[in-house]
Rosetta silent file (secondary structure, phi, psi, omega in degrees, C-alpha in Angstrom):
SEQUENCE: XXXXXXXXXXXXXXXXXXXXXXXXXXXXXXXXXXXXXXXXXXXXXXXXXXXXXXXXXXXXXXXXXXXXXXXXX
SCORE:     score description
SCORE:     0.000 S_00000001
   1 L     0.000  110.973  130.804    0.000    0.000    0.000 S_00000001
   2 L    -3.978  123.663 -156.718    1.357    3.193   -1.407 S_00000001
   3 L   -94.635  162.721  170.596    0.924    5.920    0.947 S_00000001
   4 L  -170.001   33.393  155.440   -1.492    8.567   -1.062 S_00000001
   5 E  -150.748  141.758 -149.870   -3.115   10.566    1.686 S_00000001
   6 L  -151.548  142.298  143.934   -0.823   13.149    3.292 S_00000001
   7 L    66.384 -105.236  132.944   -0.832   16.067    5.678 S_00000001
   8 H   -13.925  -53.896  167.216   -4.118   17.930    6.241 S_00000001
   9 H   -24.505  -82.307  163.244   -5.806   15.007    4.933 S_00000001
  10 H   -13.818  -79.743 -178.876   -4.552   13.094    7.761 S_00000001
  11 H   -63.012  -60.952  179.031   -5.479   15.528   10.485 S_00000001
  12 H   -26.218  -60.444  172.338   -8.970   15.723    9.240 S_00000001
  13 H   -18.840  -72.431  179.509   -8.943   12.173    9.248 S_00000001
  14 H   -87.203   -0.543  172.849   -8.224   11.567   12.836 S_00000001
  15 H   -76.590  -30.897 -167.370  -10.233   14.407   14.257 S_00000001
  16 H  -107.803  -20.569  142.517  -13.108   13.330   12.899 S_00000001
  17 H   -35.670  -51.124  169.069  -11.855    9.314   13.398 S_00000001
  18 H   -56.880  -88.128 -162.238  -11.800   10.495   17.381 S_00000001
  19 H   -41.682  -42.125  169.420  -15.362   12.383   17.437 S_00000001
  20 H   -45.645  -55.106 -167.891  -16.944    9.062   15.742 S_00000001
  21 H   -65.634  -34.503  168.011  -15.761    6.974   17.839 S_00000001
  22 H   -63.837  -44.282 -178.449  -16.475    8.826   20.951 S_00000001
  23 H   -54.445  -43.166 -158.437  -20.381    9.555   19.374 S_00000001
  24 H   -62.886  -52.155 -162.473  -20.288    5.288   18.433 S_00000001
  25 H   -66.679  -55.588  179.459  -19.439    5.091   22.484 S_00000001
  26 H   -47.980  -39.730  177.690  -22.067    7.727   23.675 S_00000001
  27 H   -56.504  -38.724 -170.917  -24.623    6.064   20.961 S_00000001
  28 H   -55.369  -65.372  147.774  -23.785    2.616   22.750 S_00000001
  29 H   -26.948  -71.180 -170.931  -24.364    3.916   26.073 S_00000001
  30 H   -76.957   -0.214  171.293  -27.697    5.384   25.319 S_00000001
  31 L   103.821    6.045 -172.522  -29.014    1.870   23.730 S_00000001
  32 L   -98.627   61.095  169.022  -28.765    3.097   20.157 S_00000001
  33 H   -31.020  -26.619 -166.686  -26.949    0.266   19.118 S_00000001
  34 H   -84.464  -58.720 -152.849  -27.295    0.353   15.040 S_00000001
  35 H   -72.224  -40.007  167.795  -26.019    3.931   15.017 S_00000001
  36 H   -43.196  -42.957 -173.116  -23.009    3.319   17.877 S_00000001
  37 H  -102.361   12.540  153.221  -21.752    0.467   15.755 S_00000001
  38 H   -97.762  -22.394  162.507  -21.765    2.389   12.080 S_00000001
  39 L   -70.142   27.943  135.669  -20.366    5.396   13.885 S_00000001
  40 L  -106.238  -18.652  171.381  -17.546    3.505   14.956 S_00000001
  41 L   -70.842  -90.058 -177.129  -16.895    1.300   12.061 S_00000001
  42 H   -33.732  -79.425  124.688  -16.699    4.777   10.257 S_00000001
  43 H    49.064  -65.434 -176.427  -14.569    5.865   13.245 S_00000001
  44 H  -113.816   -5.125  163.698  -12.234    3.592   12.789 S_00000001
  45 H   -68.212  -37.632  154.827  -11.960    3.159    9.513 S_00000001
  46 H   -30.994  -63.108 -173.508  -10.659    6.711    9.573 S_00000001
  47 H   -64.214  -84.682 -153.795   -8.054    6.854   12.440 S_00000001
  48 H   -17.553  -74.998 -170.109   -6.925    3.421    9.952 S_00000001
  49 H   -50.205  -17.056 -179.673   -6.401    6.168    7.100 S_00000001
  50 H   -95.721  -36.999 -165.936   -4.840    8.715    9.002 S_00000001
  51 H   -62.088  -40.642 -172.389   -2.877    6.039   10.991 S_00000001
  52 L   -94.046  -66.079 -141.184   -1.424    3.974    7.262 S_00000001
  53 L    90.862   19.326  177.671   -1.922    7.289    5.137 S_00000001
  54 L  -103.726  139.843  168.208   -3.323    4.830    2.784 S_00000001
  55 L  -148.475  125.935 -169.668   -7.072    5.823    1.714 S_00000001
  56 H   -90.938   -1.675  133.455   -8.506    3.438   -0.539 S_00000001
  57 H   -47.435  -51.978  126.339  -10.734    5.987   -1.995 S_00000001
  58 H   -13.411  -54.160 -169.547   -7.746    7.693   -2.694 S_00000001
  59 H   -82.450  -46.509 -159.905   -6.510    4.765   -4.747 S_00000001
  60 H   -82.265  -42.582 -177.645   -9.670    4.139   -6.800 S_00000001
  61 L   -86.134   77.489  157.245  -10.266    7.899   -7.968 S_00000001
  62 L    18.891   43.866 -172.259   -6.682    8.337   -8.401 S_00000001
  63 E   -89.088  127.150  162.339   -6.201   10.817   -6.011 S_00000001
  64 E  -131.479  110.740  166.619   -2.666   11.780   -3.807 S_00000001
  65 E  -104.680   58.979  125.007   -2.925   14.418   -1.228 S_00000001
  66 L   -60.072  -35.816 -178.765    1.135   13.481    0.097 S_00000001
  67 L   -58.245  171.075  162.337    1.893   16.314   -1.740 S_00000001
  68 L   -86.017    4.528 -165.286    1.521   20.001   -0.826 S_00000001
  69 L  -139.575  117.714 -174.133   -0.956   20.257   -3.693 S_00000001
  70 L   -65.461  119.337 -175.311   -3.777   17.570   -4.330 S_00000001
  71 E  -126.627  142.083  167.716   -3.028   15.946   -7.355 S_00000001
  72 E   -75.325  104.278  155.337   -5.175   13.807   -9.985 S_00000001
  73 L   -60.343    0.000    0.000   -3.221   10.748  -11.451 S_00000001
């Protein structure tokens, strides 16, 4: 895996990878099971992308934001 998400990207990534996952636990908590476990799946599929810098979304529209400038393969 190719790294192709880079630097802002990232930090979006895990800020909003954090806030799911905390919402997935408060959703859990309050008995709203369904919504706690796609907020956290999203959640952590994030922090994953910020974590590799691989985004496989990235990959399929040919997309690299490593760069300072988002570029289209």
């Amino acid at each position: 895996m190719k790294r192709n998400a880079g630097g802002d990207d990232r930090i979006v990534r895990g800020v909003l990878g954090i806030w799911l996952v905390v919402t997935a636990g408060a959703a859990y908590r309050d008995g709203k099971r369904e919504r706690g476990a796609l907020a956290g799946i999203a959640g952590a599929g994030l922090l994953w992308n910020a974590v590799t810098g691989f985004c496989g979304g990235n990959y399929l529209l040919g997309v690299d934001t490593t760069t300072d400038s988002c570029s289209v393969e």
